[in-house]
C-alpha positions in Angstrom: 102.8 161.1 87.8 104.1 160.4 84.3 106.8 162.4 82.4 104.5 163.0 80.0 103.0 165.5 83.1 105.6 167.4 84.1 105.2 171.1 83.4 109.2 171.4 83.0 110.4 173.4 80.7 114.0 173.0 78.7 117.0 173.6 80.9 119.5 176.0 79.7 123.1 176.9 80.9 125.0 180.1 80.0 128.8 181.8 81.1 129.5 184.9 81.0 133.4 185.7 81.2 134.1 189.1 83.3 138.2 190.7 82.8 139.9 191.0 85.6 139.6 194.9 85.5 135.7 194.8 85.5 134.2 192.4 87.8 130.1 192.0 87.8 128.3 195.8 88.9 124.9 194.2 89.8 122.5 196.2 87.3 121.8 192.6 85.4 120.4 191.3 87.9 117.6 193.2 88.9 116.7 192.2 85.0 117.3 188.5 85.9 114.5 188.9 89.0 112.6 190.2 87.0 112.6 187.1 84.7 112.2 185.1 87.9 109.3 186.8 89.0 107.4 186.9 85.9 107.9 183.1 85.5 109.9 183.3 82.5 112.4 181.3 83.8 113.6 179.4 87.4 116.9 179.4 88.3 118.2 176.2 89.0 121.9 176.9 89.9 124.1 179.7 89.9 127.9 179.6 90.8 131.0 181.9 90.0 134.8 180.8 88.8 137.5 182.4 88.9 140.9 181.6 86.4 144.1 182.5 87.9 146.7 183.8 85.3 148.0 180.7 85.5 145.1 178.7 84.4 143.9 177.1 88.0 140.6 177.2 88.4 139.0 178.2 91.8 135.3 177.9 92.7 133.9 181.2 94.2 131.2 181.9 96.6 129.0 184.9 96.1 130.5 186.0 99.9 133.5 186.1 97.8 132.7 188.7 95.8 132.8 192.6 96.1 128.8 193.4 96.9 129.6 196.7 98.1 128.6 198.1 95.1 125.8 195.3 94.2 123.5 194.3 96.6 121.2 193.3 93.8 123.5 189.6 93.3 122.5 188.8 97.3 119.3 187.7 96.3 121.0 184.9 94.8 122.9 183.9 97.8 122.1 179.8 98.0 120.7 179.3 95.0 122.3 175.9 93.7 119.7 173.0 93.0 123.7 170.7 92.5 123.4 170.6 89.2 126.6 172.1 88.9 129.4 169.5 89.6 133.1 169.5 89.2 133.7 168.6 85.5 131.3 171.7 85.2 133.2 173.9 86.6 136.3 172.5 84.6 134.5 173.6 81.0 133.9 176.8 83.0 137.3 177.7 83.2 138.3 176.3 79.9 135.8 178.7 78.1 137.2 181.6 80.1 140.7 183.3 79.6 143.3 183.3 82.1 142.9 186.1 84.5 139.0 186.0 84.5 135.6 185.3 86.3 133.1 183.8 85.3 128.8 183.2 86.0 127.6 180.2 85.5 123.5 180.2 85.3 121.5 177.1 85.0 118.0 177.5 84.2 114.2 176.3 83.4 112.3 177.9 80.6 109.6 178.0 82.8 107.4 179.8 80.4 107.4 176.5 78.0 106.5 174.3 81.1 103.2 174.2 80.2 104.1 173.9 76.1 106.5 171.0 76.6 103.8 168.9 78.7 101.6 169.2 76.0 103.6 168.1 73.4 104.9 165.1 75.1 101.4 164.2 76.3 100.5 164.2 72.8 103.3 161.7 72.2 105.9 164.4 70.9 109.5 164.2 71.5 112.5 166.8 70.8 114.7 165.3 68.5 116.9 168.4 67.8 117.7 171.9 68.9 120.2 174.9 68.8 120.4 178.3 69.4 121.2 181.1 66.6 123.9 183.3 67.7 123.2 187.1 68.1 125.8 188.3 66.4 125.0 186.1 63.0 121.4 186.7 63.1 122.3 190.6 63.1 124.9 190.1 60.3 122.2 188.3 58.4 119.7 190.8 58.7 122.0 193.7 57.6 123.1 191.6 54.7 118.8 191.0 53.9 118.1 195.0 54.4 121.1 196.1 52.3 120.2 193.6 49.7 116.5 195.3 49.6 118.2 198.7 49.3 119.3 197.8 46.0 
């Protein structure tokens, strides 16, 4: 089998950074199955970090959270494809503040599997990408829709 054939789609990584006084209550992840389920997206790997208040970094275990209250993050237990390795968990912890957890999702886009295939087979290649913030893309549209109320 070529590359060319494989129905993989881009691979994406994301951290989200929990305080200290609110650690992770579950109701995402019945969301995230969702996205699983559907084939939007395959999870590849997903780990937790923790940052002590004095900056050392500790790899968690999803036994080593509190699941009392979220039995929805269970159905994650085990899922680590080894992407993650140790300089990963390093940037985790230096994109958190002190005193934090942290996710750390690694994912397919499953849903451009399919897409990407074709483009390669057609002797496409990505030779950029990026991603637009949130947060800019709603500043810009306020600015647009206030600049059309005038």
């Amino acid at each position: 089998m070529s590359t060319n054939d494989v129905e993989l789609g881009p691979i994406d990584y994301l951290i989200v950074e929990w305080s200290a006084d609110r650690q992770p209550d579950g109701k995402a992840m019945p969301l995230l199955v969702d996205l699983v389920d559907r084939g939007v997206i395959r999870v590849l790997d997903l780990a937790w970090v923790r940052k002590d208040t004095d900056g050392r970094i500790t790899r968690l275990e999803l036994s080593d959270l509190d699941l009392d209250g979220s039995p929805e993050l269970r159905v994650f237990d085990g899922a680590s494809s080894g992407l993650i390795g140790d300089e990963d968990y390093e940037d985790a912890g230096a994109a958190i503040k002190p005193g934090c957890s942290a996710a750390l999702l690694v994912y397919e886009n499953s849903w451009a599997g399919p897409f990407a295939a074709a483009l390669r087979r057609s002797g496409a290649q990505l030779v950029a990408n990026g991603r637009i913030p949130i947060n800019a893309l709603i500043e810009a549209l306020d600015r647009a829709e206030a600049a059309d109320a005038q």
